[in-house]
C-alpha positions in Angstrom: 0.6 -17.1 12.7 -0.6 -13.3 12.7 -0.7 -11.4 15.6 -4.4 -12.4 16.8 -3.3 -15.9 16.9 -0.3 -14.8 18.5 -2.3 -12.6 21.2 -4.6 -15.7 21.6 -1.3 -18.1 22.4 0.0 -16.0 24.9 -3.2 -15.6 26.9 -3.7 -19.0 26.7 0.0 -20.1 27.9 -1.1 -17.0 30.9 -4.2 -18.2 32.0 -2.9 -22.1 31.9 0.2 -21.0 33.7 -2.2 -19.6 36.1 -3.9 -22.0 36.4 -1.6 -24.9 37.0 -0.2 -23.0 39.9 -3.6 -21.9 41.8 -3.9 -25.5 41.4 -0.7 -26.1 43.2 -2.5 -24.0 45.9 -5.2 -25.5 45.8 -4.3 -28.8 46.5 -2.0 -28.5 48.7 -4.7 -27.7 51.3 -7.3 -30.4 50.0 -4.7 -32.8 50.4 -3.9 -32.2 53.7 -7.4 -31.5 54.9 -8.6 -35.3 52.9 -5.5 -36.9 54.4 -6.6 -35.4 58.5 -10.0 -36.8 57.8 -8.5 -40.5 56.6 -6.4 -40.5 59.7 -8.9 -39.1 62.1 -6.9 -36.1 63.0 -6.9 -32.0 62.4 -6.0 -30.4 59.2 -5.4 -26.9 58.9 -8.4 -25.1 60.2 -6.4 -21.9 61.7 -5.7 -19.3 58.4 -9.0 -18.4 57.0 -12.4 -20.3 57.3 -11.6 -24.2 57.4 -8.2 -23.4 56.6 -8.6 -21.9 53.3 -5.7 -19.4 53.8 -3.1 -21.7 54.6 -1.4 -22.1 51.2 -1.1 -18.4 51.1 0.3 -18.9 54.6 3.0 -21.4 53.7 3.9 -19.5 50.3 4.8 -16.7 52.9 6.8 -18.2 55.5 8.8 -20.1 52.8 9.5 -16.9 51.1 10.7 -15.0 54.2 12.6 -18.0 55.5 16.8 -17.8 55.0 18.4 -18.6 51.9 20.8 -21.2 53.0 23.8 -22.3 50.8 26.4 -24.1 51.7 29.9 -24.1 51.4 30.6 -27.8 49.4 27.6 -26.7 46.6 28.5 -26.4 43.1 26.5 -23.3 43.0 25.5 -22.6 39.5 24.1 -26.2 39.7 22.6 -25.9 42.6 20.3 -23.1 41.5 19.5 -24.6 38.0 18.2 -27.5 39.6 15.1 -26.2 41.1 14.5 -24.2 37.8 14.5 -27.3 35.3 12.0 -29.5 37.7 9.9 -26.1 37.6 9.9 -25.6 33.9 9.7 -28.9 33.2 6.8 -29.7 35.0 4.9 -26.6 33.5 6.3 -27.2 30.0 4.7 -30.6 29.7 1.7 -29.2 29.8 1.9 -27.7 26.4 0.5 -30.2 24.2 -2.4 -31.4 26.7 -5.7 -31.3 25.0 -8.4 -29.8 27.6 -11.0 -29.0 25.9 -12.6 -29.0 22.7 -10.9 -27.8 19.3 -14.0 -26.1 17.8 -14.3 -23.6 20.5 -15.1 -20.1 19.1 -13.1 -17.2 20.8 -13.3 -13.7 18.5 -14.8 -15.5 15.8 -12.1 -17.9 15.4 -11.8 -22.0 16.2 -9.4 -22.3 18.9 -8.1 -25.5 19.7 -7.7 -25.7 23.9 -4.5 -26.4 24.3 -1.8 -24.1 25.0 1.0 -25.2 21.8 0.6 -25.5 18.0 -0.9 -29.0 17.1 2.1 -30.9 16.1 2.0 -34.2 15.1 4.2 -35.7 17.7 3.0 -33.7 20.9 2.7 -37.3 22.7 6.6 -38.0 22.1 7.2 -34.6 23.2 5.1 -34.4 26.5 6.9 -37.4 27.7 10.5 -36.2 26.8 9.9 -33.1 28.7 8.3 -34.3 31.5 11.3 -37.1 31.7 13.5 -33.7 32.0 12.1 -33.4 35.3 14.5 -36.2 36.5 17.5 -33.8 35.9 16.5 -31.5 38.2 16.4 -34.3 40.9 19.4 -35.7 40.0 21.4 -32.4 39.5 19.8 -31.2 43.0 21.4 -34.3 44.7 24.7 -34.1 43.2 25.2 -30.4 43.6 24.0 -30.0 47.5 27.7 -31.8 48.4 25.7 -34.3 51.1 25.3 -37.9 51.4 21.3 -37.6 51.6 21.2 -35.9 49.0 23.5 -38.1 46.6 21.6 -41.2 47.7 18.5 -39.4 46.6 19.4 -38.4 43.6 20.7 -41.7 42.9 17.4 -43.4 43.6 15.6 -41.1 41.4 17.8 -42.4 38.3 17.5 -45.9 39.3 13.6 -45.5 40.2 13.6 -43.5 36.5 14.9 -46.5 34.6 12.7 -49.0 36.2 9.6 -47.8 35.7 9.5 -45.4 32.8 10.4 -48.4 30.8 7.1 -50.4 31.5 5.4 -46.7 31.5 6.5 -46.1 27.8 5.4 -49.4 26.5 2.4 -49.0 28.3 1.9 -46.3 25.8 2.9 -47.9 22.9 -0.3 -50.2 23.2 -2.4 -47.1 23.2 -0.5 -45.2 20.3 -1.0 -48.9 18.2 -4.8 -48.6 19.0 -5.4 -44.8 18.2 -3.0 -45.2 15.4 -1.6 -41.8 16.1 1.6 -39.5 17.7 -1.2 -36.5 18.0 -2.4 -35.7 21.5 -5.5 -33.6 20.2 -6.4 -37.0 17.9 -5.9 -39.2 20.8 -8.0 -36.8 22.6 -10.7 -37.1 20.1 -11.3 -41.0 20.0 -13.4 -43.0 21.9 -12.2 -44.1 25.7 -9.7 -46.7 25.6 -10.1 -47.4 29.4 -11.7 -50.7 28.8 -9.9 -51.4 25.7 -6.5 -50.6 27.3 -7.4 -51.3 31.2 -3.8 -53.5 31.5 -2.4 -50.6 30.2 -3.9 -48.3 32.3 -3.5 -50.1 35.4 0.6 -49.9 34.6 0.5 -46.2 33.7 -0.9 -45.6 36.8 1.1 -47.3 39.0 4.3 -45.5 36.7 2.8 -42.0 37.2 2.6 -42.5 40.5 6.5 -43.6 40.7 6.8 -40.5 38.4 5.8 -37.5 40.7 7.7 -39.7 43.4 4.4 -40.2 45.6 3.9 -42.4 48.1 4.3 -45.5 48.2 7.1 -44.2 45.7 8.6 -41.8 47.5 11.5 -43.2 48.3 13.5 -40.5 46.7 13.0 -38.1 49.7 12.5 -41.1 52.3 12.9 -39.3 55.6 13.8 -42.3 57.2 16.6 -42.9 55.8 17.6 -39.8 53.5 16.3 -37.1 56.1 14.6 -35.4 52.8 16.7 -36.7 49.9 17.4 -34.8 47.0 16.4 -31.4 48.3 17.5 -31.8 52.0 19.6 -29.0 51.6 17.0 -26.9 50.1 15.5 -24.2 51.8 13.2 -20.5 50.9 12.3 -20.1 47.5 14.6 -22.8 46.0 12.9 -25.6 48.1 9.2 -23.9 46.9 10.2 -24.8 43.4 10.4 -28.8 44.3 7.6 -28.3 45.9 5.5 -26.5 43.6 6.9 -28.3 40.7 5.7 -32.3 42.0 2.4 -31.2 42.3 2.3 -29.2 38.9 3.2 -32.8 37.5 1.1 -34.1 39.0 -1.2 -32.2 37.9 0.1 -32.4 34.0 0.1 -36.5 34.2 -4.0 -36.9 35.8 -4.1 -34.8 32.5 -2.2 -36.9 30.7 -3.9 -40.1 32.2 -7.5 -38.5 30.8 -6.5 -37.7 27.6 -5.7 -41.4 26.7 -7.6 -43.7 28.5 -10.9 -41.4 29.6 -12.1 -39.7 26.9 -10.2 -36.6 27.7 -13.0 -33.8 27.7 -16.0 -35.3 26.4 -19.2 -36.1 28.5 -22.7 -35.1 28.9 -24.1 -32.1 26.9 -20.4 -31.1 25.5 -22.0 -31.2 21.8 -24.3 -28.7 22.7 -21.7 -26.3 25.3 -18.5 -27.2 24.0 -17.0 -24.6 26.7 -18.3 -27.6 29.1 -15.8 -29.7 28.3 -13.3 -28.0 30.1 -15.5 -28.9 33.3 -15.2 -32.5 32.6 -11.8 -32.5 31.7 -11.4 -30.7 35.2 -13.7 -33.2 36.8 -11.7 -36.2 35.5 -8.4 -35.0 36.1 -9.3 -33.8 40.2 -10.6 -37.8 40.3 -6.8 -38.4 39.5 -5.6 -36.2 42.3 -8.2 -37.8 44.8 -6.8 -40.9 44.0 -3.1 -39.9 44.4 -4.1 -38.4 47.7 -6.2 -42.0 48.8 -3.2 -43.8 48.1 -0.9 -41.6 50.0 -2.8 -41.6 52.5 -3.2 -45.8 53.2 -0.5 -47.2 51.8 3.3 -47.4 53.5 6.7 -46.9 51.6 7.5 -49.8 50.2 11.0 -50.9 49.9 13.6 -49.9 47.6 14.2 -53.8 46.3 10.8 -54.1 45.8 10.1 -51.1 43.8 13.3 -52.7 41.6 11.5 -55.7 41.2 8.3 -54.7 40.9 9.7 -52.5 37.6 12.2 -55.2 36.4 9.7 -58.4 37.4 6.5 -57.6 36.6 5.4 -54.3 35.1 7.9 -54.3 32.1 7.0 -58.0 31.1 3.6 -57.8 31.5 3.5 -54.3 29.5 5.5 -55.9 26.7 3.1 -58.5 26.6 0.3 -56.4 26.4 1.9 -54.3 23.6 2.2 -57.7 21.3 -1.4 -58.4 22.3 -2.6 -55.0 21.1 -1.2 -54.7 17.6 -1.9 -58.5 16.9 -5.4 -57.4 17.6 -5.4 -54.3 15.7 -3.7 -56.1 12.5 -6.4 -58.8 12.4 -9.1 -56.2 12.8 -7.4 -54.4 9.9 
């Protein structure tokens, strides 16, 4: 790598960084003004014109609000915790593919995605965004209270149920592409009809993955008063929060790359730098959908969220998986 390339990657790894946390921003206030207008009530319509300013807004109270730490904390952990959901989140966006690779920038092809292509950028996207879970469970242990232990719990136990049918959801769409490479995935044909069992058990797994509703059930306020980051306040408690919707944000990625196409659409052969707008496009439909779902369906219970991992989605993705690579052998 010489330094242009080396220029190139750190402006890349700026502007992504950038723009994974104006995204944050961004929908933090379209979720709250979609989820006012599915329950017929008022969003924020106070700071700036239709409420525009009221990320900015938060982002300032939080930062000016006390620093509360508590006697019973292990401390060092108690920071760290915060830190490792942050960097995590933003981390695993690294190897994600938006956009196409022959885009010319200072007379060089520049592949748009922020890392080197590595041939195993798939395997490593999940194992950083599973690093994510740390931060959970470290926050729970280290805040010395009950809520807080219970929600950290969960958020193992939720981990193991579902990222068990999520990975072999996966496996069916590795056997088909035939590859370990995000930017190869990336380049193949949709495998949204090809894979739609798949799909339909990634989904559900993502969802259970950013701990959304009707998964939330880590931070059930119910019965855990906040969970894992009840104890959380100022800057610290920013970090969860910024850090769910940034993975979010990296997994509606994720969901494009391997089962819609990831940036290609209309007139992308001919403006290649268009394929960042339907990668964009794609991914937002992601968010919409995360926000629908919030929005209409209730927690469900904790049992049920076992079973439905254990019961349903692990058989049926193992199923799925010998289905696929009996297909692809015979079409071989």
């Amino acid at each position: 790598m010489d330094w242009i390339e080396l220029i190139i990657l750190v402006i890349k790894v700026f502007i992504v960084a950038v723009a994974l946390l104006s995204g944050f921003a961004v929908m933090t206030w379209f979720e709250r003004r979609l989820i006012s207008g599915f329950q017929v009530r008022v969003g924020p319509n106070r700071c700036g014109p239709f409420g525009l300013l009221q990320p900015a807004a938060d982002g300032l109270k939080l930062a000016m609000k006390e620093d509360i730490g508590l006697s019973q904390t292990d401390r060092i952990v108690f920071v760290v915790a915060p830190m490792a959901a942050m960097i995590a989140a933003l981390t695993a966006f690294a190897v994600v593919p938006f956009g196409p690779p022959d885009f010319k920038l200072l007379g060089r092809t520049i592949p748009l995605h922020i890392a080197a292509d590595i041939n195993i950028g798939f395997l490593m996207l999940l194992a950083v965004a599973s690093l994510g879970i740390y931060g959970i469970v470290l926050a729970g242990w280290a805040s010395g209270s009950k809520y807080s232990l219970f929600g950290g719990l969960r958020s193992s136990a939720q981990m193991i149920s579902y990222e068990l049918a999520m990975g072999l959801s996966l496996v069916s769409v590795l056997i088909a592409s035939g590859t370990l490479n995000t930017l190869e995935i990336a380049q193949q044909p949709a495998l949204f009809i090809a894979q739609f069992p798949a799909f339909v058990i990634f989904f559900i797994c993502m969802i259970a993955e950013t701990n959304r509703a009707p998964f939330d059930l880590v931070e059930a306020e119910q019965e855990l008063v906040a969970g894992f980051h009840t104890e959380y306040s100022s800057f610290k408690f920013a970090l969860f929060y910024m850090g769910e919707y940034v993975n979010m944000i990296t997994f509606a990625s994720l969901a494009v790359v391997l089962f819609l196409g990831a940036w290609h659409g209309p007139f992308v052969d001919k403006i290649p730098a268009l394929g960042v707008v339907w990668f964009i496009a794609k991914a937002f439909g992601f968010m919409f959908l995360y926000i629908w779902i919030r929005a209409t369906l209730p927690r469900i219970r904790y049992d049920r969220l076992m079973a439905l991992g254990w019961k349903f989605l692990l058989p049926t993705a193992l199923i799925w998986v010998v289905i696929t690579a009996t297909w692809v052998t015979f079409k071989h």
